[in-house]
C-alpha positions as CSV (number, residue, x, y, z in Angstrom):
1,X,11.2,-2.9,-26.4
2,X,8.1,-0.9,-27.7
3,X,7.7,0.7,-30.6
4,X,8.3,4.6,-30.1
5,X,5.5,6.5,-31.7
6,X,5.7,9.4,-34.2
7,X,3.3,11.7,-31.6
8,X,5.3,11.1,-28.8
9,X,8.7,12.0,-30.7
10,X,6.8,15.4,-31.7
11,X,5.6,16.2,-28.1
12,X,9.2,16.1,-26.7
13,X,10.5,17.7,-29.4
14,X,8.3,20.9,-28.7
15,X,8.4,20.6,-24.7
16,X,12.0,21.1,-25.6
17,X,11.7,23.4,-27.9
18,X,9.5,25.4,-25.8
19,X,12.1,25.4,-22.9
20,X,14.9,26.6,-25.0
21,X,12.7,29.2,-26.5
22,X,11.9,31.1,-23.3
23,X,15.4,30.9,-21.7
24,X,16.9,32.0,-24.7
25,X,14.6,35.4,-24.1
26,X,16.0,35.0,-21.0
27,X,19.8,35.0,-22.0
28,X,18.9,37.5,-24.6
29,X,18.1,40.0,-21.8
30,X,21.3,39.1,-20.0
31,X,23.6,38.7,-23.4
32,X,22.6,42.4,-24.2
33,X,22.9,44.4,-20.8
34,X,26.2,42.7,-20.2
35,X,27.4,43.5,-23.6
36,X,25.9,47.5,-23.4
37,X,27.5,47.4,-19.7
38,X,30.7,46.9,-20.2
39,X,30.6,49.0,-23.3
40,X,29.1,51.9,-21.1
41,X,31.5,51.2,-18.5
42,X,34.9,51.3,-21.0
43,X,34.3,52.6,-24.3
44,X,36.7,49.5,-25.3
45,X,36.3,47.5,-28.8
46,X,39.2,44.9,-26.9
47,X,37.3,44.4,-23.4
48,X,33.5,43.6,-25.5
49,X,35.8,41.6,-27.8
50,X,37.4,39.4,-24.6
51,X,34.2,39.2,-23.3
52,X,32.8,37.3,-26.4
53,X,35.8,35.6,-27.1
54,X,35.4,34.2,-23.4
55,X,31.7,32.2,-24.0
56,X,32.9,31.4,-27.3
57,X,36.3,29.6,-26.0
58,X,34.3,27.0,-23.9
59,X,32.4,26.1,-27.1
60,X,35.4,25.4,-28.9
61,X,37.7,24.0,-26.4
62,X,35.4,22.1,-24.3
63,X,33.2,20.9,-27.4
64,X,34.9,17.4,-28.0
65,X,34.3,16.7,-24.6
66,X,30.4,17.9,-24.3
67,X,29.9,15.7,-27.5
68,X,31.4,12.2,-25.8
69,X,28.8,13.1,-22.5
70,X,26.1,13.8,-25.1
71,X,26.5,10.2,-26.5
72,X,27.4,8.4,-23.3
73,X,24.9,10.2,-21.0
74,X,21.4,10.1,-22.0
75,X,20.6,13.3,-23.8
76,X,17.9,14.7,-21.5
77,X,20.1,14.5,-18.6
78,X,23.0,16.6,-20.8
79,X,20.5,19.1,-21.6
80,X,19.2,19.6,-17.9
81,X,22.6,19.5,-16.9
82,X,23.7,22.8,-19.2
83,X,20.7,24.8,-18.4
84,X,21.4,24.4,-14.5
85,X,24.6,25.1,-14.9
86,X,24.6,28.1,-17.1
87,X,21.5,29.5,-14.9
88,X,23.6,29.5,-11.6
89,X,26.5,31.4,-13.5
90,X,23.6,34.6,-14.5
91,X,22.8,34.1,-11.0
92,X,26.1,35.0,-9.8
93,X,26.3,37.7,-12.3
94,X,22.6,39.2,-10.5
95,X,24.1,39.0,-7.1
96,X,27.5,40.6,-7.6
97,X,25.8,43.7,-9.8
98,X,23.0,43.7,-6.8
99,X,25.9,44.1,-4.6
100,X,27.5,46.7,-6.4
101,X,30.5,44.3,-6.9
102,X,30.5,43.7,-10.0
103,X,33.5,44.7,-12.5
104,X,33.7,44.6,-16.5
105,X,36.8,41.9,-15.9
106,X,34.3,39.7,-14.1
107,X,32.4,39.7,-17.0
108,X,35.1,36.9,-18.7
109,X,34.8,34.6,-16.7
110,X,31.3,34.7,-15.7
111,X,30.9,34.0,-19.7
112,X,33.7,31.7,-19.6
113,X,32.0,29.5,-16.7
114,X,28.1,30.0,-18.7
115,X,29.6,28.8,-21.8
116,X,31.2,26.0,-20.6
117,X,28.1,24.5,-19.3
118,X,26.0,25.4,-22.9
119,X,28.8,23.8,-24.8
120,X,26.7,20.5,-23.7
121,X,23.1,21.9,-24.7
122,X,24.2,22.2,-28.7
123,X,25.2,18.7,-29.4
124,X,22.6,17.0,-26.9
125,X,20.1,19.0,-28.4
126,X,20.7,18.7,-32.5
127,X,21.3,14.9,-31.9
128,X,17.8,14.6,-30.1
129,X,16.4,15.9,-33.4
130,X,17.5,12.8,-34.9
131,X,15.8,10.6,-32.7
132,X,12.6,12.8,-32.4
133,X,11.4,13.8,-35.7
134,X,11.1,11.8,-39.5
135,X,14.3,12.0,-41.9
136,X,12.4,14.0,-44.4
137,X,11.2,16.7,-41.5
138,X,15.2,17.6,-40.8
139,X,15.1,20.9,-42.7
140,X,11.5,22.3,-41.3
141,X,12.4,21.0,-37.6
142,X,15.7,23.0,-37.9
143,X,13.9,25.9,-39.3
144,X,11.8,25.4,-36.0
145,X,15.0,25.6,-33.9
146,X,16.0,28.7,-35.8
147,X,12.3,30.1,-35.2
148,X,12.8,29.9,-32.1
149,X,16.1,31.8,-31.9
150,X,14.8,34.4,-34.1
151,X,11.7,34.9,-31.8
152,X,14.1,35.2,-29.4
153,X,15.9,38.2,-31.3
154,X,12.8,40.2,-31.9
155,X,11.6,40.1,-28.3
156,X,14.9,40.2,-26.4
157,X,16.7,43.2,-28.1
158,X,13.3,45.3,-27.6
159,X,13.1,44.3,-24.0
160,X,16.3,44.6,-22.7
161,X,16.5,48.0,-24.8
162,X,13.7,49.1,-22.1
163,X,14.6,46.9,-19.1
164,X,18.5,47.8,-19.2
165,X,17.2,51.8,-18.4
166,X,14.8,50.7,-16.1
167,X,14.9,47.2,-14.0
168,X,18.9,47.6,-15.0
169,X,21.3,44.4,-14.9
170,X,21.2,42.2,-12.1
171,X,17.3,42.1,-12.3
172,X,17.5,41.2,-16.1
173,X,19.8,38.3,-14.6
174,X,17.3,37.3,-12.4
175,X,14.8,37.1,-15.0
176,X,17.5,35.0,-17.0
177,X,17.7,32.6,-14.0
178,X,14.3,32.0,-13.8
179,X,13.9,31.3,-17.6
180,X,17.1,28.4,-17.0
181,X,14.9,26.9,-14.0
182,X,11.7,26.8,-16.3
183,X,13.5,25.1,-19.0
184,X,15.0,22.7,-16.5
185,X,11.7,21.9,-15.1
186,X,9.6,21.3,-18.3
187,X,12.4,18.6,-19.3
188,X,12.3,16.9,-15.9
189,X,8.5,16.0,-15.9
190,X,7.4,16.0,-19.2
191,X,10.2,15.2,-21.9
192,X,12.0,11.6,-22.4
193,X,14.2,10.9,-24.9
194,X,14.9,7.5,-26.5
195,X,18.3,6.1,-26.8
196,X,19.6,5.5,-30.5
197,X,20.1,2.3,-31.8
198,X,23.8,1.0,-32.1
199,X,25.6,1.4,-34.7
200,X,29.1,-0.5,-36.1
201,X,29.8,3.0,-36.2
202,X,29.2,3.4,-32.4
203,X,30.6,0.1,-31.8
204,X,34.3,1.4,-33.3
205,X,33.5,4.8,-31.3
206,X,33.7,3.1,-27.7
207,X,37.0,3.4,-25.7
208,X,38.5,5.3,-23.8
209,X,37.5,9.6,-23.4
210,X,40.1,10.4,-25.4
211,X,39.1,8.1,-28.3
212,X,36.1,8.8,-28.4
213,X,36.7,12.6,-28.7
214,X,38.8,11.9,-31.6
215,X,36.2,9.1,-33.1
216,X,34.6,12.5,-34.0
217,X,37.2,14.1,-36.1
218,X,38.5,10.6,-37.5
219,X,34.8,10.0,-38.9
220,X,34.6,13.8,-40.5
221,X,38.2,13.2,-42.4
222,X,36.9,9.8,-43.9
223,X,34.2,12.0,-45.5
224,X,35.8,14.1,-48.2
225,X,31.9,16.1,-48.3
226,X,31.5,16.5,-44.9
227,X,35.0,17.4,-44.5
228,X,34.7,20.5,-47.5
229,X,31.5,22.0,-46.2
230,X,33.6,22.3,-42.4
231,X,36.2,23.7,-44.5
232,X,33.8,26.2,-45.6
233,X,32.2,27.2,-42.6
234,X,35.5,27.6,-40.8
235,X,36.2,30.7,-43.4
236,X,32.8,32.0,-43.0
237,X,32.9,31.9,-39.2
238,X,36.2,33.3,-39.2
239,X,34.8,36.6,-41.4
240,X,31.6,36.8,-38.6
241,X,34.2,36.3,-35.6
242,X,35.6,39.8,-37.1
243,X,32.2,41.3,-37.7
244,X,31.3,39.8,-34.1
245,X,32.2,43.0,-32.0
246,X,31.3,45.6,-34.3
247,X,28.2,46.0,-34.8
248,X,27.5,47.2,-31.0
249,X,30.3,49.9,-31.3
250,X,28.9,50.8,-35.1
251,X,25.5,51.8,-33.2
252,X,26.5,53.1,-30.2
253,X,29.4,55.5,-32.1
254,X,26.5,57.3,-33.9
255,X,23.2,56.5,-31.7
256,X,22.1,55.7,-28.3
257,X,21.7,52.1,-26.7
258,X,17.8,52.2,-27.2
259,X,18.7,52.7,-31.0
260,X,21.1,49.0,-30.4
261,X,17.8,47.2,-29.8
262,X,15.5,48.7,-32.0
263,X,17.4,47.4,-34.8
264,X,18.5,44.3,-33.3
265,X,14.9,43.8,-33.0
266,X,14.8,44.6,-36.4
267,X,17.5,42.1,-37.9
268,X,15.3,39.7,-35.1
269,X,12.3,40.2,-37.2
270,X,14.7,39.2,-40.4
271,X,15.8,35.8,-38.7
272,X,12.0,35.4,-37.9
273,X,11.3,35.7,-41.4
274,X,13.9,33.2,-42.7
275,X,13.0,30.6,-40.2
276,X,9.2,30.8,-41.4
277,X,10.8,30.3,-44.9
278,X,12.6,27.5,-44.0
279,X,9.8,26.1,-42.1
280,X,7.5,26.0,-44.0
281,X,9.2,24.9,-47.3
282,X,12.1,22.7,-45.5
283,X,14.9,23.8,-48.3
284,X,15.6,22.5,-51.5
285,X,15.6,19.3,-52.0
286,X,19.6,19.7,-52.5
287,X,20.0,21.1,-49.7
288,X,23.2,22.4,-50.4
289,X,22.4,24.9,-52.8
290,X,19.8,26.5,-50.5
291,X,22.8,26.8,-47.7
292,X,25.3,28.1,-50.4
293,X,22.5,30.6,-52.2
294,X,21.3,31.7,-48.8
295,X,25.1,33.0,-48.1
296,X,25.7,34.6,-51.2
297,X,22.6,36.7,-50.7
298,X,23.6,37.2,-46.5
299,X,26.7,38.2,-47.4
300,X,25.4,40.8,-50.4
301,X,23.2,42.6,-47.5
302,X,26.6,43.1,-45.1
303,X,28.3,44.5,-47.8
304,X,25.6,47.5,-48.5
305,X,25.8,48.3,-44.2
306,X,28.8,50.6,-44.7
307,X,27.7,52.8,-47.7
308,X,26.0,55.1,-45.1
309,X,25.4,55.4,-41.6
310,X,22.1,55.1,-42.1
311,X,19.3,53.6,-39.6
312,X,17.0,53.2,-42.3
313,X,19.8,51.1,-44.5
314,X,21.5,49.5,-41.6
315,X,18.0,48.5,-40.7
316,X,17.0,47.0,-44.4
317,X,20.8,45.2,-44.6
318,X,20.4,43.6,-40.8
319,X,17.1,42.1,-42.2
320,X,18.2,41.0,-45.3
321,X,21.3,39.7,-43.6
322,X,19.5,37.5,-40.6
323,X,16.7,36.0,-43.3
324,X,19.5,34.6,-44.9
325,X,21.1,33.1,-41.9
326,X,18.2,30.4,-40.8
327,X,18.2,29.0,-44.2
328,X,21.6,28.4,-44.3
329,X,22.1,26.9,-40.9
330,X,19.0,24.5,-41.2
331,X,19.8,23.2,-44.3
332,X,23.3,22.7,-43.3
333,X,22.4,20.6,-39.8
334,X,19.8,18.9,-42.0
335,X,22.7,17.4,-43.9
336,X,24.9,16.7,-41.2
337,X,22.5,15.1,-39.4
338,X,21.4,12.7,-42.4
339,X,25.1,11.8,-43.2
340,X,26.3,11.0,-39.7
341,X,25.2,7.9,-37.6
342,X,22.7,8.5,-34.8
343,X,24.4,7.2,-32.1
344,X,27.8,9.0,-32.8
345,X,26.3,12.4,-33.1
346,X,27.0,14.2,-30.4
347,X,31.1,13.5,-30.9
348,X,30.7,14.2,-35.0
349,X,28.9,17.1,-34.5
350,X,31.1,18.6,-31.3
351,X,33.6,18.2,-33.1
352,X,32.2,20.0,-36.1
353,X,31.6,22.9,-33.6
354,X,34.7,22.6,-32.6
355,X,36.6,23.3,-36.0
356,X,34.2,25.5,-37.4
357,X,34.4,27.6,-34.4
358,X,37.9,27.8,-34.1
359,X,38.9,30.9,-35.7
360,X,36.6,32.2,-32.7
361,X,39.3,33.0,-30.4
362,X,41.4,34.9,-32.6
363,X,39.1,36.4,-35.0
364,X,37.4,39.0,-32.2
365,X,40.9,40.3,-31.2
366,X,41.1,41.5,-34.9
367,X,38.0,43.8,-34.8
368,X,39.5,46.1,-32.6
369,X,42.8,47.2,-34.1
370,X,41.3,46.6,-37.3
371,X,38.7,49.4,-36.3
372,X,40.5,51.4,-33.9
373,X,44.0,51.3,-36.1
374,X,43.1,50.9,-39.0
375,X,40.0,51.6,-40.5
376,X,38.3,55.1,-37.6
377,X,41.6,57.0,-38.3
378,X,41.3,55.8,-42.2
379,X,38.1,57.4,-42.8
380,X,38.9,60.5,-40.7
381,X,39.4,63.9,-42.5
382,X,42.7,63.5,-44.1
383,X,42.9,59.9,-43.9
384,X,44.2,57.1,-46.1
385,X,40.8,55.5,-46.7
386,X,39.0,58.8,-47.0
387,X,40.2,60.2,-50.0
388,X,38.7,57.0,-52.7
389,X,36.0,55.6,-50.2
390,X,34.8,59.3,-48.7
391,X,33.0,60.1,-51.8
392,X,30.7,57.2,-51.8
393,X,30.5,56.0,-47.9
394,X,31.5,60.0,-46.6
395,X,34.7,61.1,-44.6
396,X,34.4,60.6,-40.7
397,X,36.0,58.3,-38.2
398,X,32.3,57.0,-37.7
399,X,32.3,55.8,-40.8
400,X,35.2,53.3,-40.2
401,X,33.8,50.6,-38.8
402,X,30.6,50.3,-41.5
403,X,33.4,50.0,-43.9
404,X,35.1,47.6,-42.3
405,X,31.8,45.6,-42.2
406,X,31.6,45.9,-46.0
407,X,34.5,44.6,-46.7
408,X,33.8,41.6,-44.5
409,X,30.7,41.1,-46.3
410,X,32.2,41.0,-49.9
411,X,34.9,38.9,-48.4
412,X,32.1,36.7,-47.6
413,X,30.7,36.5,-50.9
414,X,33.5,35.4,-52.5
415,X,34.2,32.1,-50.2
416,X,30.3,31.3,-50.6
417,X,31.4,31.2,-54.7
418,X,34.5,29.9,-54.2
419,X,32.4,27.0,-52.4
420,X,29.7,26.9,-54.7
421,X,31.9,26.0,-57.2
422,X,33.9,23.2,-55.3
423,X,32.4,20.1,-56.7
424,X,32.9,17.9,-53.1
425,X,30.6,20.6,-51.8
426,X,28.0,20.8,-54.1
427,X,27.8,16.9,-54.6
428,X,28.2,16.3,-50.4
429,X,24.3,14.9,-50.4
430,X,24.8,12.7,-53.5
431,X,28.5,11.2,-52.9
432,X,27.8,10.4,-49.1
433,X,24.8,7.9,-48.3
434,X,21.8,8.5,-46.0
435,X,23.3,7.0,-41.8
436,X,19.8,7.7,-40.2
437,X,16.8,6.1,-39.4
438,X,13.4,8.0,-39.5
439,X,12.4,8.3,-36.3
440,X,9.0,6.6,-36.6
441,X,11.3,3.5,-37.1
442,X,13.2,3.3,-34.3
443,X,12.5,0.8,-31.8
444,X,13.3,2.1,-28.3
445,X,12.1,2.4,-25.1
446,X,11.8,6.1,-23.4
447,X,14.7,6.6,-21.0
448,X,14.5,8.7,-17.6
């Protein structure tokens, strides 16, 4: 056994890093043009919806499972695993559009097959963190990982924007595939990973599969704290899921698709900020409070979206709304992954994913008749909504969907103060000890 030193921790960590952050370019291509496709190709809220709620389902249903392989397997084969497999499914998506064979249907389960495989990528890839970088560098290594995404968002939107009228889908895929194979490769010859140190956690984890997916859950219920801030985020997630499919058709009803990316650039250049923040400064030292202030003040710039349709507004709120997000989710892995044992990760936090995520099969399906039924023909001329909101937002069915937005975006406001105010929330980092060792402590040998 020898010693695993801090500059070899850091090294993998950004190999890694680096990987992720070009193939998620990659998938941002491919994420957009499918998304603007099938759009283009049905004018339906309910098809984009199934199409999202089909690589979410894999995340949620399949999650337990990707955890147990995450802490059984070592966590460099899980990752290189994922990327493969998510890179053949674009791959099959560039060959059937080639072809002209693709269909918007095909679209579900091409997503459905992508996601299943990047349902092992999350939980292999926070619970590395652990075992790669110090204790007290949690929050800035997250607000790395959430650098990365948000790079990700200023460059992919713009390109695909231009590469969707140009090189058109199944070359973007291509592109995609490549960016899966170069992430696969860099992890192969350059990154190891070492194996955590048992725990008496891990020791009561170990049975059969079906245990050990439910060791996960078991070990968040015997944590009051851990068990509150889930709580939380289920709600939370369960207001985006609505908000999920509507931000396409709230462009695309008023502008054209080139208009989509340049603000999604925009909202990318927001998420860059916020991870730069949260970089740099690593949150609060109660973390919690960062995570909870962060979504008050997230959820404040959603709620301004629908007061016009405006490019210059939506542009300012998307900012304001995507700085807020990387502070939030860094500081809330960086608590999660200080509370829960190493070596037991992967289930605690799949599991997490899981639950949180939940709401993300149903949730979708309510954008459209919620939009389409509800809120288009309320803010038409003559409609139920237009009479009280027309004067401040104006009357049109355009208008409906940046209302309903609003509304999801006060909603949200009130669960962040509902939390905030929750003592077994706001006392999670003092009431539950410390599980992990700094990594510059650990004493393991580099695994293949």
């Amino acid at each position: 056994m020898t010693n695993q030193s801090p500059a070899y921790s850091l090294r993998s960590f950004l190999i890694i890093w680096i990987g992720q952050l070009v193939s998620l370019v990659g998938s941002q291509l491919t994420g957009f043009a499918l998304g603007v496709w099938v759009y283009d190709q049905t004018h339906s809220v309910m098809q984009l919806a199934l199409t999202q709620i089909a690589f979410q389902a894999p995340q949620i249903l399949l999650s337990p499972l990707a955890g147990v392989l995450a802490d059984r397997w070592d966590r460099r084969t899980a990752m290189i695993v994922s990327d493969f497999g998510a890179g053949l499914a674009v791959l099959v998506t560039a060959i059937l559009y080639i072809n002209n064979l693709l269909a918007p249907w095909m679209v579900i389960p091409i997503n459905f097959w992508m996601s299943s495989f990047t349902a092992l990528m999350w939980p292999a890839y926070t619970a590395s963190i652990t075992l790669l970088v110090p204790k007290e560098q949690y929050g800035r290594a997250n607000g790395f990982v959430q650098l990365g995404e948000a790079l990700t968002q200023i460059a992919g939107p713009a390109l695909a924007g231009v590469f969707y009228v140009t090189i058109h889908l199944g070359n973007m895929a291509l592109i995609d595939f490549a960016t899966y194979l170069f992430a696969v490769t860099l992890m192969i010859l350059f990154v190891r990973i070492p194996r955590p140190q048992q725990t008496e956690d891990g020791v009561q984890a170990k049975g059969s599969m079906w245990k050990e997916m439910r060791f996960g859950w078991d070990y968040i219920i015997a944590r009051k704290g851990l068990l509150s801030l889930l709580m939380f985020f289920l709600a939370v997630n369960f207001l985006a899921g609505i908000m999920g499919p509507l931000f396409t058709p709230l462009i695309l009803d008023n502008w054209k698709a080139n208009v989509l990316g340049y603000l999604s650039t925009i909202m990318g250049v927001g998420m860059l900020a916020g991870t730069l923040v949260m970089s740099a400064w690593g949150g609060g030292k109660r973390k919690i409070f960062t995570l909870l202030g962060a979504g008050i003040v997230g959820s404040l710039f959603l709620m301004m979206i629908g007061i016009r349709i405006s490019i210059p507004l939506i542009a300012v709120c998307g900012f304001g709304f995507m700085f807020a997000m990387p502070l939030m989710n860094a500081s809330s892995q960086a608590i999660w992954q200080s509370k829960v044992a190493p070596d037991v990760q992967g289930r605690v936090f799949a599991v997490r994913r899981t639950i949180a995520w939940s709401t993300g099969l149903i949730a979708p399906l309510l954008a459209a008749p919620l939009a389409d039924k509800v809120f288009k023909p309320g803010m038409a001329e003559g409609g139920a909504l237009a009479s009280f909101l027309g004067p401040i937002v104006g009357v049109g069915a355009n208008h409906g969907v940046g209302v309903l937005i609003s509304l999801l975006g006060l909603l949200s406001v009130g669960v962040c103060i509902i939390a905030l105010s929750n003592r077994t929330v706001r006392n999670v980092e003092i009431d539950l000890p410390d599980q992990v060792t700094p990594a510059t402590e650990v004493n393991a040998q580099p695994t293949d």
